[in-house]
C-alpha positions in Angstrom: 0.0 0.0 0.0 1.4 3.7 -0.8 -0.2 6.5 0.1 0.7 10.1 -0.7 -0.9 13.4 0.6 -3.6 11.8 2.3 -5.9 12.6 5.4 -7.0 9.5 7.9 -8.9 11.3 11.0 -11.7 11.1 13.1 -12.7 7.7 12.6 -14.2 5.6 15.5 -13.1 1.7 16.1 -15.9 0.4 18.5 -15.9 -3.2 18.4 -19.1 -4.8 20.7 -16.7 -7.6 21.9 -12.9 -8.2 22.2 -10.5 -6.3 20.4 -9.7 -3.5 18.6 -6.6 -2.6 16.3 -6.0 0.4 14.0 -8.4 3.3 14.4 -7.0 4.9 11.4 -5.4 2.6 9.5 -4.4 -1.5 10.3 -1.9 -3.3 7.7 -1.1 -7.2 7.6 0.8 -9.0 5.4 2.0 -6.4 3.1 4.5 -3.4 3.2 2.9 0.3 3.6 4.5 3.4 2.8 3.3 6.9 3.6 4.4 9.9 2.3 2.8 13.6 3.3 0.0 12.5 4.9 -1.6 13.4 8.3 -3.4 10.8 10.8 -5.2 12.4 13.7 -8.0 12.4 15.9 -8.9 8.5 15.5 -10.3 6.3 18.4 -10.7 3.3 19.5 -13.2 2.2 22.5 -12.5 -2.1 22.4 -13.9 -4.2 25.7 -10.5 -6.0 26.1 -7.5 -4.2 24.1 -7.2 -1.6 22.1 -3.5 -1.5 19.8 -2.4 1.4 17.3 -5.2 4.3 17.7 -3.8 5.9 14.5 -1.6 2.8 13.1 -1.5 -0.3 13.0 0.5 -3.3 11.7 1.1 -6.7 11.9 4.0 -8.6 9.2 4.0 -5.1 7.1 7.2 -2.9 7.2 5.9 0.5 7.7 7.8 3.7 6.2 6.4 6.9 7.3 7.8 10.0 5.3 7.1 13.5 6.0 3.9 12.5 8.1 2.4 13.5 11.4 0.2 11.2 13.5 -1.6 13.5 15.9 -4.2 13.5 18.7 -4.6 9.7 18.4 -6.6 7.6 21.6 -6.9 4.1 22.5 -9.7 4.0 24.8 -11.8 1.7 27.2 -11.4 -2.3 27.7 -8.6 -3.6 30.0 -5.2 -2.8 28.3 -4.2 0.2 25.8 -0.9 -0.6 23.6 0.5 1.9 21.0 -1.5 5.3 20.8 0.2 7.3 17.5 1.3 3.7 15.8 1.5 -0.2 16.8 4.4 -2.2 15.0 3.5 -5.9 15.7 6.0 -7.1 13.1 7.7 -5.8 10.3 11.1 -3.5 10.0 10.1 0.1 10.3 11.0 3.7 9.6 9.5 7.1 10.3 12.2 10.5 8.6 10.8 13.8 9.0 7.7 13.2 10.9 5.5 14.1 13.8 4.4 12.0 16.3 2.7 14.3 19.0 -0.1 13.9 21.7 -1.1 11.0 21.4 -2.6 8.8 24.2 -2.9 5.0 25.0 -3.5 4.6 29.2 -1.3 1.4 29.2 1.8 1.4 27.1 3.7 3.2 24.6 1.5 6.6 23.9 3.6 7.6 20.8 5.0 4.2 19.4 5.0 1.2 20.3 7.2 -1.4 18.2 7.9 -4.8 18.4 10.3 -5.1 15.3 13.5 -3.2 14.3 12.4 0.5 14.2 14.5 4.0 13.0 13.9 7.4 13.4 15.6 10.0 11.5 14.7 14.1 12.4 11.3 12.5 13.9 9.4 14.7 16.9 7.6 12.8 19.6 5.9 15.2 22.1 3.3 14.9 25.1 2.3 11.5 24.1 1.3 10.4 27.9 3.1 8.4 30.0 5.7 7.2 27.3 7.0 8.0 23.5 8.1 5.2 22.7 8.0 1.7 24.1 10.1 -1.5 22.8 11.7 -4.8 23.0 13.4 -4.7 20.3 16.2 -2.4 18.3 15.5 1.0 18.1 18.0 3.5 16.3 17.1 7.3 16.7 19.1 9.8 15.0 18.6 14.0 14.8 15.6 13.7 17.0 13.5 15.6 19.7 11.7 13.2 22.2 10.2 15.0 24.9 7.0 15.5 27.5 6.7 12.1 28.4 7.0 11.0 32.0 9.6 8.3 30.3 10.8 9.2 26.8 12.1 5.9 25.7 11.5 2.6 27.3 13.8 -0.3 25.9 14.2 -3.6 27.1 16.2 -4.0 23.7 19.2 -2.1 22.1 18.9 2.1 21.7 21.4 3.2 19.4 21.2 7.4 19.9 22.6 10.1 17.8 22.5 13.7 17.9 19.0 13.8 19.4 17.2 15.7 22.3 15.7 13.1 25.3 14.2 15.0 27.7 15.2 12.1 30.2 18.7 12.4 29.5 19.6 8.9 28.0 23.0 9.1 26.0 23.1 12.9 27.2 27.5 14.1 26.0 27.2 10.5 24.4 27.4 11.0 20.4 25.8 14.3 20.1 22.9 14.0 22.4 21.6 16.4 24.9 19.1 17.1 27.2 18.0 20.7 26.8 14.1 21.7 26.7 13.7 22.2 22.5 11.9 25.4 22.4 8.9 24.8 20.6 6.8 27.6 19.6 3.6 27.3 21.1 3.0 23.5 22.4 -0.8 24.8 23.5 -1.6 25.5 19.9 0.0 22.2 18.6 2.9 24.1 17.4 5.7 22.1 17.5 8.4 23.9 15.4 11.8 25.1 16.8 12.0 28.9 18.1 15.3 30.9 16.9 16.8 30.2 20.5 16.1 26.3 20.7 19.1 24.4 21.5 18.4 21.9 18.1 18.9 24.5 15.5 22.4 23.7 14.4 22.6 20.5 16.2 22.1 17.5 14.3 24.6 15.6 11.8 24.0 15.4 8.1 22.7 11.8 5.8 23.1 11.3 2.6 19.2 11.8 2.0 19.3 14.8 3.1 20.2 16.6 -0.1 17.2 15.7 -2.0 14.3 15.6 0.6 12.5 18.8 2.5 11.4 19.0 5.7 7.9 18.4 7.3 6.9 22.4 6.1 8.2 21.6 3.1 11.6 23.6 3.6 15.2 22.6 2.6 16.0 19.7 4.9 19.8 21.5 5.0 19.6 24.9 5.9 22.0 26.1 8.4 25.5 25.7 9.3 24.3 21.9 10.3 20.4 20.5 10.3 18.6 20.8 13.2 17.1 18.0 15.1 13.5 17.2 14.7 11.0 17.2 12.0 11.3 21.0 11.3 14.1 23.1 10.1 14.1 26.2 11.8 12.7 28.7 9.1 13.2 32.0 10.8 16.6 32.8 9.1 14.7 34.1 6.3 12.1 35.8 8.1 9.2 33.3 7.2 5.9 34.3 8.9 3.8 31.2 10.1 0.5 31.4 10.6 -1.2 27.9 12.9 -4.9 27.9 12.4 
């Protein structure tokens, strides 16, 4: 499945019995790649779990490009897994996207993988409890993680580079720090860098980098280094942004 420059939101999952997986979207068997697209504001109320309130899937490798998943819930029933996106199995990747304010009571409010999963210039933010939770291999680079009451929980391997974790794993390890980002109006669901945020000029540059934009659609490079998260810091040329 590939979709480009689509809108999943405000869909309701409400099985009578059992379980519930996906509110916005559920994969199996098959590879899925998104590009541009926004998932937000999907529920699920299930009697006994509820997995992946905006994503879910099972045996598909899932490759999220310049996306945000948004104001996602997993609600009611016993036990809440995966509130942005649920990875049962199936290498993952997310590069340039948003993963903010989601919920899921039990585990893993922003992510919640079980197979191989990287992040590249991602933002997780004020997803609950935790941003992400996993077994498994997680490897996070040019990143902001923050708000949670535990950023990233592991019982795997974390492989950090030049990210922001508000709990301070890998903090003077490999460029990381621990240093509130500065976003410019969390309240209004703004989540872009101010001029004075310690990620401006803090990341380290990949190869794809040269050809791909950011999540406002601005040039991915445009500093003396890339900044960490899913936004380049646009005020250097005096761009005016107007949040509705």
């Amino acid at each position: 499945a590939v979709l480009s420059g689509c809108v999943i939101g405000n869909n309701m999952l409400a099985p009578p019995t059992g379980n519930g997986y996906g509110g916005g979207l559920y994969a199996s068997n098959g590879a899925v790649t998104m590009t541009d697209c926004h998932v937000k504001s999907n529920t699920i109320t299930a009697v006994s779990y509820s997995s992946g309130g905006g994503i879910y899937t099972v045996l598909s490798p899932l490759t999220l490009h310049e996306t945000t998943v948004a104001r996602k819930q997993c609600l009611g029933g016993g036990t809440r897994y995966g509130g942005g996106v649920y990875i049962e199995s199936g290498a993952s990747a997310l590069r340039n996207c948003l993963v903010v304010e989601n919920t899921a009571d039990s585990l893993g409010g922003g992510i919640q993988p079980y197979a191989p999963l990287t992040l590249d210039n991602c933002t997780l933010a004020n997803n609950g409890s935790q941003g992400i939770r996993s077994s498994t291999t997680l490897t996070i680079t040019n990143s902001i993680i923050w708000g949670h009451a535990d950023d990233i929980r592991c019982s795997g391997t974390v492989n950090l580079g030049y990210s922001d974790i508000g709990n301070g794993d890998n903090v003077g390890n490999n460029g990381c720090i621990s240093n509130n980002p500065l976003f410019v109006n969390t309240n209004a669901a703004d989540y872009r860098l101010t001029s004075k945020s310690p990620c401006v000029d803090s990341g380290t540059s990949m190869v794809w980098m040269a050809t791909v934009r950011d999540l406002d659609g601005n040039k991915r490079l445009d500093g003396v280094r890339v900044d960490m998260g899913a936004f380049e810091y646009a005020g250097r040329k005096g761009t005016l942004f107007i949040v509705q």
